[in-house]
KOLDRENPA-57739 format. One record per residue: y, z, x of N, C-alpha, C in turn. Coordinates in steps of 0.2 Angstrom, whole numbers, padded with zeros to 4 digits, always signed. Example, Ala and Ser with C-alpha at 12.3 -4.5 7.8 and 13.67 -1.06 7.14 Angstrom:
<mardos>
-0028+0039+0066-0022+0039+0062-0016+0039+0066/-0011+0035+0064-0005+0036+0068+0000+0039+0064/
</mardos>
This chain:
<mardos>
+0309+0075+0079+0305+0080+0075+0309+0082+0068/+0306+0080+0062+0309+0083+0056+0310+0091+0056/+0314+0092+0051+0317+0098+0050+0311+0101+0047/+0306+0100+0040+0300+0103+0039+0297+0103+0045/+0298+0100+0052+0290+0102+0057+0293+0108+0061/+0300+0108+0063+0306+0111+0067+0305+0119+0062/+0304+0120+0056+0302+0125+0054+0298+0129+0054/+0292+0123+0051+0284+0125+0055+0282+0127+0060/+0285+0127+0066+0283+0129+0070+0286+0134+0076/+0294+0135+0071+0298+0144+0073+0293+0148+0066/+0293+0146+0061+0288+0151+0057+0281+0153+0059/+0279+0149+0065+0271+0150+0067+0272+0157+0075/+0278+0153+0075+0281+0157+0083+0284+0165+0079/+0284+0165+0076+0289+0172+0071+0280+0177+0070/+0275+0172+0067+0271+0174+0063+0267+0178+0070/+0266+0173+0076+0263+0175+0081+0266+0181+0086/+0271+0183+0084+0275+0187+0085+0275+0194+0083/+0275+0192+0076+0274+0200+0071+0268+0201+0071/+0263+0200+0074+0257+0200+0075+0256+0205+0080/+0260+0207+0085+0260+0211+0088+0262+0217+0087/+0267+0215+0082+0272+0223+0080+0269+0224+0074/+0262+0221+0071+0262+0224+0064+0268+0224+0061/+0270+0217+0059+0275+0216+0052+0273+0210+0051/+0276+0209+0044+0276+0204+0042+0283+0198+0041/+0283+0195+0044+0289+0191+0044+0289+0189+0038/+0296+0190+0035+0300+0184+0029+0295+0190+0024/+0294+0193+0022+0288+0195+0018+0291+0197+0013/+0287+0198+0006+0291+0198-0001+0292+0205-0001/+0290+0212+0004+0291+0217+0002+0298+0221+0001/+0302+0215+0005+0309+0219+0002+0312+0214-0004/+0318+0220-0004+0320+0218-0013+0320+0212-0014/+0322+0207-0012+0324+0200-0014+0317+0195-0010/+0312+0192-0015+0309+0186-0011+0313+0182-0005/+0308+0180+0000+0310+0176+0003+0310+0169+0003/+0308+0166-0005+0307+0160-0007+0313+0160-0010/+0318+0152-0010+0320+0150-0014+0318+0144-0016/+0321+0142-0024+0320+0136-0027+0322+0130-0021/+0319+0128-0015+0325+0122-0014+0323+0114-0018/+0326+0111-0016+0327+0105-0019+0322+0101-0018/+0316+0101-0020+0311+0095-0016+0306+0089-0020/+0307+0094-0027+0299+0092-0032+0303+0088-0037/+0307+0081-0034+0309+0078-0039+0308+0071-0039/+0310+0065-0044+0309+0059-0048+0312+0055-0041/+0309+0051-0037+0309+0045-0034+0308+0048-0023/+0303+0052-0023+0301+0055-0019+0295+0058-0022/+0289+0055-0019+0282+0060-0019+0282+0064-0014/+0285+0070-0018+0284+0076-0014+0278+0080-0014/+0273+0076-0014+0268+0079-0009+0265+0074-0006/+0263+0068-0004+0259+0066+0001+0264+0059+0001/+0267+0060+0007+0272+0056+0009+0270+0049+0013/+0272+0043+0013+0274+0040+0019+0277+0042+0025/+0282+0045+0024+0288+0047+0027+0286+0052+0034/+0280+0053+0034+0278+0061+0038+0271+0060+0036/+0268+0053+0041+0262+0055+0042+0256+0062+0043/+0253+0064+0039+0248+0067+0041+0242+0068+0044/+0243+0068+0051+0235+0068+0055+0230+0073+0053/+0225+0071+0055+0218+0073+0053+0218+0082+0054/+0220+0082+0062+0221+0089+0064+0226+0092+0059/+0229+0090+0058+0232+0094+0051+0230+0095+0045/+0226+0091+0042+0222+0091+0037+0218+0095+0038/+0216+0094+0043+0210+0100+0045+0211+0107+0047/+0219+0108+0048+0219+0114+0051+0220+0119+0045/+0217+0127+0048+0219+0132+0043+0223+0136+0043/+0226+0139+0038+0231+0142+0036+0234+0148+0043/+0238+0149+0041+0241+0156+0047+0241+0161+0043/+0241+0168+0046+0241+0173+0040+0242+0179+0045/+0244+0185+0043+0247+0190+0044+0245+0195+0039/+0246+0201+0040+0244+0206+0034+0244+0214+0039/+0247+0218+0034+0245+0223+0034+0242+0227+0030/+0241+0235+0029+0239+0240+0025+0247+0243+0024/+0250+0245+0017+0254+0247+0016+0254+0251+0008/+0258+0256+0006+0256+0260+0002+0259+0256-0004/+0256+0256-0009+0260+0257-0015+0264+0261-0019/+0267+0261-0026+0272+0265-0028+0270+0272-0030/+0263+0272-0030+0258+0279-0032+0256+0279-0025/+0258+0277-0019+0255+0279-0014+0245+0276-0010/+0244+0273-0014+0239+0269-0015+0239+0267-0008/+0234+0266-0004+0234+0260+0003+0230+0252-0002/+0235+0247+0000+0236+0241-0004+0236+0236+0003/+0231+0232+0004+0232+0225+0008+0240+0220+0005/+0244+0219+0010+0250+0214+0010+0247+0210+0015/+0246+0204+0012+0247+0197+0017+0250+0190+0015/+0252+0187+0021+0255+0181+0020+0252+0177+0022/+0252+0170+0023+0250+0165+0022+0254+0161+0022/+0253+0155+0026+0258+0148+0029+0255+0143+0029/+0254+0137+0028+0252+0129+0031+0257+0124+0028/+0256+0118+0031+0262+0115+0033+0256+0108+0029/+0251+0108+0028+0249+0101+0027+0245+0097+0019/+0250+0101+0016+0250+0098+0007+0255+0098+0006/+0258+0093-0001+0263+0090-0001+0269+0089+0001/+0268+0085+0007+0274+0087+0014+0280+0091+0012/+0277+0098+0011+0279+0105+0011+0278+0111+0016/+0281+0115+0015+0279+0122+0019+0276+0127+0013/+0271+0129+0012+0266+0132+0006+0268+0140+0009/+0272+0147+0007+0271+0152+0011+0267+0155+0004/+0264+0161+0005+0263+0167+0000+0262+0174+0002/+0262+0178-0003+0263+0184+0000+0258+0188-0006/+0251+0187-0004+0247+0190-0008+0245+0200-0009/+0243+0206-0014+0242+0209-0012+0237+0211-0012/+0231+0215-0009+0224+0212-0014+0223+0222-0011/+0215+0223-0013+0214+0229-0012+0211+0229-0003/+0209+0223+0000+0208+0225+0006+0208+0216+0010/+0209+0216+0017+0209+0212+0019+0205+0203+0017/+0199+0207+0017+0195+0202+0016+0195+0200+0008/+0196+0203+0003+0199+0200-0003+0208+0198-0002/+0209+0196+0001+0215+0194+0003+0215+0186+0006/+0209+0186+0013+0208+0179+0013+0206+0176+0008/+0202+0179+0003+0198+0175-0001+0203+0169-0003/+0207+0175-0007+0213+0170-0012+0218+0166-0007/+0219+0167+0000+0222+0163+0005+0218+0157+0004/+0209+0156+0008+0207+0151+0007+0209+0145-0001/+0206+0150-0006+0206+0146-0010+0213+0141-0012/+0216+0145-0010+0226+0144-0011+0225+0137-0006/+0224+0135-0001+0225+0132+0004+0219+0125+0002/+0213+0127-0001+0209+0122-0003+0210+0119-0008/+0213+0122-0014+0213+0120-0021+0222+0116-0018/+0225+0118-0013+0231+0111-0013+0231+0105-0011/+0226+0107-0005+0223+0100-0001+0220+0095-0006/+0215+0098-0011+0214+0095-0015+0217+0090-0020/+0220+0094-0022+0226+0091-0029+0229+0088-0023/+0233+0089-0017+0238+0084-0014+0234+0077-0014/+0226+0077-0012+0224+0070-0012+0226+0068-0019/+0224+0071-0024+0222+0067-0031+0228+0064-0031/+0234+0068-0031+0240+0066-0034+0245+0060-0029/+0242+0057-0024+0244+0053-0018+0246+0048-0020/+0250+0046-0018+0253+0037-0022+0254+0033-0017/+0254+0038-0010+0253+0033-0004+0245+0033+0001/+0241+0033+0001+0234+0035+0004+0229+0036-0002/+0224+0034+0002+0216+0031-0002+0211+0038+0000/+0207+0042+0000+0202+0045+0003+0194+0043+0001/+0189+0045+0004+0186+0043+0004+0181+0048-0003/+0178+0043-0007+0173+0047-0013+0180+0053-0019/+0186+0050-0018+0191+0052-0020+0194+0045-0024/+0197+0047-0030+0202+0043-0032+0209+0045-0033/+0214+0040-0029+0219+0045-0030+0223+0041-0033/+0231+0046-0037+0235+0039-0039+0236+0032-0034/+0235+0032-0030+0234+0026-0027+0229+0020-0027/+0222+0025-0026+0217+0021-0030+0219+0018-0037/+0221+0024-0041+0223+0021-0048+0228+0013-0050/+0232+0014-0045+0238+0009-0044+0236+0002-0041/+0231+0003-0039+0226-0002-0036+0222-0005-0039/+0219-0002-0046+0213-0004-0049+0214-0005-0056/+0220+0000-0060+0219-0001-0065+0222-0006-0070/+0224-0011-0067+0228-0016-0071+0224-0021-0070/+0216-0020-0065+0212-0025-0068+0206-0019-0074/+0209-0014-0077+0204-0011-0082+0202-0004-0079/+0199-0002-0083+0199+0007-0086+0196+0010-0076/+0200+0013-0075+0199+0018-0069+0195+0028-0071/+0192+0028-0071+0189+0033-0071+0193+0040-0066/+0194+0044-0067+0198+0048-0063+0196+0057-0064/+0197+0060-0060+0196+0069-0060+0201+0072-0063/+0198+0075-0069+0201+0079-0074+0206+0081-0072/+0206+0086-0066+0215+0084-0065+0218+0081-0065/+0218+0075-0060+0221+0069-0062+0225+0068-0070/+0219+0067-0073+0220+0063-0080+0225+0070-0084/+0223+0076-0083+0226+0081-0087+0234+0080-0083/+0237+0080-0077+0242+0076-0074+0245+0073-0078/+0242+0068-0079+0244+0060-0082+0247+0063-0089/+0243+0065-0093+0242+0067-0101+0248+0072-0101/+0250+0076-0098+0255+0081-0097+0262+0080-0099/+0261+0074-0094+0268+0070-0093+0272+0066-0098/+0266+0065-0101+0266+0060-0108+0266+0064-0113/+0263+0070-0111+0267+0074-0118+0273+0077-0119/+0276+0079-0114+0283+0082-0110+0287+0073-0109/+0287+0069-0111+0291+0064-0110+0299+0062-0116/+0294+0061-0123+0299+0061-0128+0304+0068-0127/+0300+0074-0128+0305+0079-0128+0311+0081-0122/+0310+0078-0118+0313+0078-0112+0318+0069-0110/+0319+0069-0118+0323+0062-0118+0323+0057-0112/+0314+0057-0110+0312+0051-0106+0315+0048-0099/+0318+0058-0097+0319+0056-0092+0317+0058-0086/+0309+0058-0085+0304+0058-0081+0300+0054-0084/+0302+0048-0080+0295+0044-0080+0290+0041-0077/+0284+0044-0077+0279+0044-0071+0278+0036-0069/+0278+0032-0075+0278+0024-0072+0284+0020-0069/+0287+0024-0065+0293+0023-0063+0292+0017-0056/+0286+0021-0053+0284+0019-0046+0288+0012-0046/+0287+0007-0050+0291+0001-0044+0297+0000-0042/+0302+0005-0048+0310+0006-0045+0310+0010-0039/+0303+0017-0039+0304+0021-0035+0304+0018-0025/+0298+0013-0026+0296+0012-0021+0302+0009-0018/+0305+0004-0022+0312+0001-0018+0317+0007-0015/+0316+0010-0019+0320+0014-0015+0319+0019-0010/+0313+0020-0010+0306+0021-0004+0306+0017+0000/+0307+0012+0000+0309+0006+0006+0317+0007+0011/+0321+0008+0006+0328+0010+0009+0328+0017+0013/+0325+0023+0009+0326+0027+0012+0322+0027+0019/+0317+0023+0020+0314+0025+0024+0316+0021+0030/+0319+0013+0031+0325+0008+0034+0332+0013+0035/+0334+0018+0030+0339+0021+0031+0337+0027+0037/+0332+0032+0037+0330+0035+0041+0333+0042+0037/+0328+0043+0032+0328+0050+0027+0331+0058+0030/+0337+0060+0030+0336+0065+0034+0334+0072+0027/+0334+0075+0031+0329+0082+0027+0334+0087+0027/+0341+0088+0024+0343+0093+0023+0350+0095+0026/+0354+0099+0023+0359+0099+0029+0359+0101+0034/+0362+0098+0041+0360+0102+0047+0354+0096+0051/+0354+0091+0046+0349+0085+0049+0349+0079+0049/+0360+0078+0049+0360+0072+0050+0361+0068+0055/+0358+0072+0062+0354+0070+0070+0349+0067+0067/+0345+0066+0063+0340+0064+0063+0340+0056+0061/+0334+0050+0061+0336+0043+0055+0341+0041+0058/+0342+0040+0064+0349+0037+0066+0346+0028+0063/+0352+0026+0061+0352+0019+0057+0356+0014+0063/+0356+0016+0069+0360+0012+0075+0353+0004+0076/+0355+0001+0077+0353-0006+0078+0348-0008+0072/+0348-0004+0066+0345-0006+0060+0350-0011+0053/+0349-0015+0051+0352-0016+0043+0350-0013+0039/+0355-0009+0036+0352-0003+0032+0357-0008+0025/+0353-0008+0020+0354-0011+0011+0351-0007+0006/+0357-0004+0002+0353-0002-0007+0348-0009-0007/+0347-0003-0010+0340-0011-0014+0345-0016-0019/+0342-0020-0020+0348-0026-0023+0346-0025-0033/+0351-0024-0035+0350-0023-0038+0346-0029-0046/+0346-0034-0043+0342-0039-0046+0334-0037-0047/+0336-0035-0040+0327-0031-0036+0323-0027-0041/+0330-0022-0044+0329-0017-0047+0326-0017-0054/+0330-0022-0055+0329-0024-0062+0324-0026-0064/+0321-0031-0059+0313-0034-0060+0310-0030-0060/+0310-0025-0055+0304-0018-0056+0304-0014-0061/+0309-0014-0065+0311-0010-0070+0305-0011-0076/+0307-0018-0078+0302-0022-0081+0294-0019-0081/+0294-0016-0076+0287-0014-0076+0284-0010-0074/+0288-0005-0079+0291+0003-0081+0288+0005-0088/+0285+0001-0090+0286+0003-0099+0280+0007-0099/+0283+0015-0101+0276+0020-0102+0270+0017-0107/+0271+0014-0111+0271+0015-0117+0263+0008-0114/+0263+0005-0109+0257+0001-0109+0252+0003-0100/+0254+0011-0102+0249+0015-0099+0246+0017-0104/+0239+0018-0101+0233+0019-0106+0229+0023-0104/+0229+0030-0108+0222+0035-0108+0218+0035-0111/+0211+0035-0107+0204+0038-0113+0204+0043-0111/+0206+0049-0116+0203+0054-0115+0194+0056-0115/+0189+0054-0120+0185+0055-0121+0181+0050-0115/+0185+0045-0114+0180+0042-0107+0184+0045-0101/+0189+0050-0100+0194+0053-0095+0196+0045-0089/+0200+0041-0092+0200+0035-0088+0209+0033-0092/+0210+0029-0086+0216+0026-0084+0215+0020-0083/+0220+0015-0088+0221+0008-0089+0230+0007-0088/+0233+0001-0086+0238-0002-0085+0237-0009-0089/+0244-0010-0094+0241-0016-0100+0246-0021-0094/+0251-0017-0090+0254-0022-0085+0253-0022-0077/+0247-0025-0074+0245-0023-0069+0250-0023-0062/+0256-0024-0063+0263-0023-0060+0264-0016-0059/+0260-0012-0066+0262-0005-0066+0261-0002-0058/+0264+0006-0057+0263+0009-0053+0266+0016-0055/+0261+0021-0055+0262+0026-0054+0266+0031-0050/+0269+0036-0051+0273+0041-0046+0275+0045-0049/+0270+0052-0047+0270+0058-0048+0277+0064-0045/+0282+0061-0043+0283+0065-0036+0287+0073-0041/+0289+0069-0048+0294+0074-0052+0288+0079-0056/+0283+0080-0055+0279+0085-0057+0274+0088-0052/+0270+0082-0048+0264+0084-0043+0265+0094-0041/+0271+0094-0039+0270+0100-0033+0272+0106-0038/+0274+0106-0043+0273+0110-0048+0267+0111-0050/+0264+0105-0055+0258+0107-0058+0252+0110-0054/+0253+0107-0047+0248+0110-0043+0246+0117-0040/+0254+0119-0041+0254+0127-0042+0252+0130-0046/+0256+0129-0053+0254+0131-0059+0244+0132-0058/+0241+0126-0057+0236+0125-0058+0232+0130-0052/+0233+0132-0047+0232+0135-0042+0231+0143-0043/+0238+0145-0046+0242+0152-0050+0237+0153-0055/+0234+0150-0058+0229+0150-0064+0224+0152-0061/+0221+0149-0056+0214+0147-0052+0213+0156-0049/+0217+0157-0043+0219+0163-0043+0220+0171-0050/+0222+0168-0053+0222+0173-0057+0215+0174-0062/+0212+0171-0060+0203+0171-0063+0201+0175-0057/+0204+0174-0053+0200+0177-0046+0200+0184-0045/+0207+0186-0050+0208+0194-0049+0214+0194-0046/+0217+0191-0044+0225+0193-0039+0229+0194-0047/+0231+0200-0045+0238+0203-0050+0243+0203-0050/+0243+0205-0042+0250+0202-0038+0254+0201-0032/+0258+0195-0033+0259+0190-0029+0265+0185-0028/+0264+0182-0024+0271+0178-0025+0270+0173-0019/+0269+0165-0023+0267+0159-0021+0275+0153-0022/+0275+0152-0014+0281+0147-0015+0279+0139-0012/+0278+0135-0016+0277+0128-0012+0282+0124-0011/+0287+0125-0004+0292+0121-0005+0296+0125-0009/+0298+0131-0012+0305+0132-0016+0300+0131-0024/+0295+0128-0025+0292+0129-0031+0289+0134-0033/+0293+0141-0035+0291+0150-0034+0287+0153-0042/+0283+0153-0039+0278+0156-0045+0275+0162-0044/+0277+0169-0050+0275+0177-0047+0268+0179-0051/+0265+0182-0046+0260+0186-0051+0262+0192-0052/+0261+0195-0057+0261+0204-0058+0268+0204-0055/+0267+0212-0055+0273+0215-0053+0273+0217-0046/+0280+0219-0040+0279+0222-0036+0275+0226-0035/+0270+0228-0033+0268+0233-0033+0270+0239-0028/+0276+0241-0024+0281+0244-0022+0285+0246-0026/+0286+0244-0034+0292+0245-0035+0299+0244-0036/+0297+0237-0031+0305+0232-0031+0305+0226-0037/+0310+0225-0037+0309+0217-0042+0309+0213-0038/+0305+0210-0042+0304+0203-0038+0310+0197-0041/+0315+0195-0034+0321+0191-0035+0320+0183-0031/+0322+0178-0035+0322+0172-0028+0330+0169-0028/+0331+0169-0023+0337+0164-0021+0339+0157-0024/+0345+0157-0026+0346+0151-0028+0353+0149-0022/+0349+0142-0018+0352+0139-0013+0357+0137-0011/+0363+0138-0008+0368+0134-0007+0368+0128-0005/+0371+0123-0011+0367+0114-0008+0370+0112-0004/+0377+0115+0000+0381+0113+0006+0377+0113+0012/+0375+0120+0013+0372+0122+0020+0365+0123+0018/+0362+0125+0013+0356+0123+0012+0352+0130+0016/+0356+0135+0017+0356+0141+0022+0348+0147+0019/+0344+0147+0021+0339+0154+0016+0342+0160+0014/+0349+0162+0021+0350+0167+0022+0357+0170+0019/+0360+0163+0014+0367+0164+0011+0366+0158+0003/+0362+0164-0002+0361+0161-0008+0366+0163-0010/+0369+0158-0016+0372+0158-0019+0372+0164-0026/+0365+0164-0028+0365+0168-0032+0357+0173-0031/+0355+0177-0033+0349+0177-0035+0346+0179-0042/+0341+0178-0044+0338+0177-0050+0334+0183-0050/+0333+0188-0054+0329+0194-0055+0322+0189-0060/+0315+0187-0057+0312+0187-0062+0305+0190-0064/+0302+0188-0070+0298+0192-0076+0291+0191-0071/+0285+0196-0073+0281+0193-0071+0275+0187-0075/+0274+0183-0070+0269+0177-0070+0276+0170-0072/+0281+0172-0072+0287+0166-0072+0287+0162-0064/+0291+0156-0065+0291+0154-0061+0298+0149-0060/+0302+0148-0055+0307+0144-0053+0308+0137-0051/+0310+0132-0051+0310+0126-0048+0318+0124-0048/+0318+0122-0041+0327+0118-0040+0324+0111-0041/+0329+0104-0044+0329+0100-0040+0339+0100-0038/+0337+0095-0034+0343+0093-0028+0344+0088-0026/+0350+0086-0022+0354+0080-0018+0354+0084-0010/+0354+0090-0010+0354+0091-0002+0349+0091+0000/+0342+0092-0003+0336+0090+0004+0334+0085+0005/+0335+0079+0000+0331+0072+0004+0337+0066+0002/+0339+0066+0006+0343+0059+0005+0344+0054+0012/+0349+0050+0011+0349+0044+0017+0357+0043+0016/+0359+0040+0021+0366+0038+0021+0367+0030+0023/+0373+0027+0019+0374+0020+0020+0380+0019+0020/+0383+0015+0024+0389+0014+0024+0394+0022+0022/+0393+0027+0026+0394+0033+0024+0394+0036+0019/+0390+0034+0015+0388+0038+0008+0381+0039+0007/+0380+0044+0005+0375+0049+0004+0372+0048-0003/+0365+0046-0003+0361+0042-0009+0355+0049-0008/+0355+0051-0013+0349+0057-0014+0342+0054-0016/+0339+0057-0018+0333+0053-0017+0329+0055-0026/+0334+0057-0030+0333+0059-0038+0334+0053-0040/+0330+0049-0043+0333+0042-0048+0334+0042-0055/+0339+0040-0056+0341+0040-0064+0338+0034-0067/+0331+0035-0073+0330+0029-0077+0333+0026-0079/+0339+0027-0080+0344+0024-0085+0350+0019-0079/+0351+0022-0074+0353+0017-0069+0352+0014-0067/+0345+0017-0064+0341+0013-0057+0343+0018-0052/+0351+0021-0052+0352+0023-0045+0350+0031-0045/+0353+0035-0038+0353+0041-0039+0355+0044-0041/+0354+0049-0046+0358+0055-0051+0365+0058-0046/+0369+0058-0050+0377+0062-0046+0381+0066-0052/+0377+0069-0054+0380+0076-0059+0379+0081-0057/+0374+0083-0054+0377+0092-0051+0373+0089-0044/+0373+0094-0040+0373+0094-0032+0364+0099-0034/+0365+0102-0039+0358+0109-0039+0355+0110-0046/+0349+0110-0049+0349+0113-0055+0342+0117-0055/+0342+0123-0057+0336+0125-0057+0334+0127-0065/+0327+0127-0066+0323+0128-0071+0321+0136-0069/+0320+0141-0074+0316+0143-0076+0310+0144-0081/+0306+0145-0081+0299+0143-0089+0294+0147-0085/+0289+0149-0090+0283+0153-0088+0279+0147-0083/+0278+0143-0083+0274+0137-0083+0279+0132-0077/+0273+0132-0070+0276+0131-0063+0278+0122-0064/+0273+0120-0068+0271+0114-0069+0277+0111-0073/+0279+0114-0082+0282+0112-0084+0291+0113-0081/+0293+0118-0077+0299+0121-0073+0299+0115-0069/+0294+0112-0065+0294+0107-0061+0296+0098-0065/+0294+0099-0068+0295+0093-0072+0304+0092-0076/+0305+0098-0079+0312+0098-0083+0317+0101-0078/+0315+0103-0072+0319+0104-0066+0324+0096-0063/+0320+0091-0061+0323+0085-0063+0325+0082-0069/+0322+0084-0076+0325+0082-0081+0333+0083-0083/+0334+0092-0082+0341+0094-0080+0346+0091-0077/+0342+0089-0071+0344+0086-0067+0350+0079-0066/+0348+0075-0072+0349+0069-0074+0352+0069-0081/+0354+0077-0085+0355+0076-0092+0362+0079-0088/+0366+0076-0094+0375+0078-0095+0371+0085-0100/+0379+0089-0099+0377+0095-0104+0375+0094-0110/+0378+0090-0114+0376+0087-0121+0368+0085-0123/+0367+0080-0117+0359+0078-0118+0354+0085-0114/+0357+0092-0110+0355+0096-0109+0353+0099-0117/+0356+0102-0121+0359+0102-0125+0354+0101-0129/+0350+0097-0130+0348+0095-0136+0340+0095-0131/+0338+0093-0125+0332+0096-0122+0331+0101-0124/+0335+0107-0125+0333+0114-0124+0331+0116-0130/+0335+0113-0136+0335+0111-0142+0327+0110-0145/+0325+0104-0141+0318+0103-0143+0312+0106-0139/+0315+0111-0137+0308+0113-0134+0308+0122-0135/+0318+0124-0140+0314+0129-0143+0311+0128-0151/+0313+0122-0152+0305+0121-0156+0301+0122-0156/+0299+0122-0151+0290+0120-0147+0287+0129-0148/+0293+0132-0148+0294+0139-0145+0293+0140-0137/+0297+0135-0134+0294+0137-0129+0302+0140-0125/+0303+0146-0122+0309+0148-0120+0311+0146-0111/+0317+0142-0111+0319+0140-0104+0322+0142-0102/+0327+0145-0094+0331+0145-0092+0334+0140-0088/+0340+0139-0087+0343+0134-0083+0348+0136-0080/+0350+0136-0072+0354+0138-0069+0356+0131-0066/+0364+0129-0067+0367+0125-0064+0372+0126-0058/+0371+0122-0050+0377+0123-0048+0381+0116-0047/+0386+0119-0049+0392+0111-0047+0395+0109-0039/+0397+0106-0039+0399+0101-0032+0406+0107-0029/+0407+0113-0033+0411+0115-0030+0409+0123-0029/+0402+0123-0031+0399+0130-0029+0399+0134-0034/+0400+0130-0040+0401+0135-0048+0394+0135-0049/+0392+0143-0052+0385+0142-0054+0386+0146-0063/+0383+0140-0066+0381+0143-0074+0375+0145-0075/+0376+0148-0083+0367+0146-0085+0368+0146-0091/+0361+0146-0094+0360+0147-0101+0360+0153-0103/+0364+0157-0108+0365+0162-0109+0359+0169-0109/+0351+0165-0109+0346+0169-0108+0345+0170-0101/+0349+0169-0096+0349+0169-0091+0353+0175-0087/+0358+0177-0092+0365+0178-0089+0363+0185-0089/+0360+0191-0089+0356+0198-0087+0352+0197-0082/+0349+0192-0081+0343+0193-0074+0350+0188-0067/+0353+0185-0067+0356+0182-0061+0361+0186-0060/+0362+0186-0052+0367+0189-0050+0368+0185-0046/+0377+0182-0046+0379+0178-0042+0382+0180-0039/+0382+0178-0032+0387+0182-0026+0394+0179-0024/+0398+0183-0022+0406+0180-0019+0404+0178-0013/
</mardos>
């Protein structure tokens, strides 16, 4: 049993419990959220619709868990607090903690929350086909013999990436898929463990466990080139000039998904709130208690919810994203391969062990979270450079291999680091 199903189902067992005593387990009502950035939403793992963790139908189909009570606000107000858990979009755990005026406007945004991801997780899938559904897979399938028509999701996805590419000195790239999948093949022959505390899991006993060869690498490399992916905007379609190509969303998917959800929602009337997909943390409004809203930044050693390293005080409607080395990697010949690939290697990234983004924008935090990722200070440096061009203002929280945590000086008022 993985570690995301082992937690899935102590949080259903927590959730089934507080149900008796009226509370809400893990709930964002005290001072520090109980989401952190972990490491999940990065470049050479589709972190959301997985190989690696078959999804059954019953899953698919099943619906959210939820809890709630009536609780006052900072004027004394009675205000619905409810939370919300499922386990079956982007093989993640999706918590939130919505506030709404009354129960049944509470479900609403629960369901939608849970409908609008299931959705996008099909679209943005790079391993699985659905039916009356095109997904990157479909795409990867089809478009290298001509123009693939695809939902506007989809193609705004596509188009995003490609606009966020140059300025992020191209180190996110969505047409990575053919180096990714080789290395999709190893970690999967390695046996993936999920985290520290998980290397009982993937035992590699009577397997051959091999990096991919690096010849292998090179070939797939070759048929990488963004630059002969093709959109029609005005026909909304996707072509491939190299039919070799293969798409892989994994360094964006579960961010923009939010973002786009976080939006969906906020037409809907939620004001405030606090949606975490996996550690991809996106706030509405303000407390309405009172408290600030804080998310944890994770210890990459022990990988612990209950011993962050730091916490982040954030704005409302901002959002956080970690990429990492501790939640998805494999081992070979006792060395430890993360699951972040460096365009520029082929292999996996070994500059810092953590890097979290902050930006307004769940989507674009989710994409420059692995950019960081992969950039030495210098080329950090000059990212950050061209994107206060743009006006667009970022925060960056690094930790090193030895548990030192930096950031960008716009940062250094809202984090509190812990001894």
């Amino acid at each position: 049993m993985n570690r995301k199903r082992r937690f899935a189902l102590l949080l259903a067992g927590l959730m089934a419990l507080s149900a008796c005593q009226g509370k809400v387990p893990g709930s964002s009502s005290s001072e520090e959220a109980p989401a952190q950035a972990s490491a999940q939403g990065s470049q050479g793992s589709q972190e959301g619709p997985s190989s690696s963790r078959e999804i059954s139908p019953e899953e698919m189909a099943a619906k959210p868990l939820s809890q709630g009570d009536y609780v006052e606000d900072a004027e004394g107000k009675k205000i619905y607090q409810g939370q919300g858990t499922f386990f079956d979009t982007f093989d993640t755990v999706v918590t939130l903690t919505y506030f709404a005026p009354d129960e049944e406007t509470f479900q609403k945004y629960l369901t939608y929350t849970h409908d609008e991801f299931l959705r996008l997780h099909k679209l943005y899938d790079n391993y699985h086909e659905y039916e009356g559904l095109t997904s990157v897979m479909t795409v990867n399938r089809l478009a290298g013999q001509g123009p693939v028509e695809v939902d506007p999701d989809l193609f705004d996805i596509l188009e995003f990436s490609l606009d966020h590419y140059e300025a992020s000195l191209g180190k996110v790239n969505i047409a990575l898929g053919p180096v990714l999948s080789l290395w999709h093949e190893a970690r999967e022959a390695a046996g993936a463990h999920e985290g520290p505390g998980d290397e009982d899991q993937g035992s590699t006993s009577g397997k051959e466990v091999r990096l991919p060869d690096k010849s292998a690498l090179e070939e797939a490399n070759r048929h990488t080139d963004l630059a002969k992916l093709r959109l029609d905007k005005a026909a909304r379609t996707v072509a491939f000039e190299d039919p070799k190509m293969a798409l892989d969303l994994g360094a964006v998917a579960k961010g923009y998904a939010t973002e786009k959800v976080a939006k969906g929602l906020e037409a809907m009337g939620l004001k405030n709130g606090l949606l975490s997909a996996g550690g991809n943390v996106r706030l509405f409004g303000y407390h309405p208690q009172g408290r600030p809203w804080k998310v944890g930044v994770e210890d990459p050693k022990t990988n612990d919810r209950d011993q962050a390293l730091a916490a982040m005080k954030m704005e409302s409607g901002s959002s956080m994203v970690t990429s990492g080395d501790y939640q998805r990697y494999f081992i070979v010949d006792g060395k430890r391969y993360n699951h972040i690939i460096d365009p520029g290697t082929l292999y996996p990234a070994t500059l810092y062990p953590s890097v979290s983004v902050v930006a307004e924008d769940s989507g674009l935090a989710d994409f420059l979270s692995t950019t960081f990722f992969l950039c030495d200070k210098e080329e950090a440096a000059r990212v950050l450079e061209n994107y206060k061009e743009q006006g667009i203002d970022l925060g960056v929280i690094w930790v090193d291999f030895d548990n030192r945590v930096t950031t960008t000086d716009n940062l250094a008022g809202a984090l509190e680091v812990r001894d």
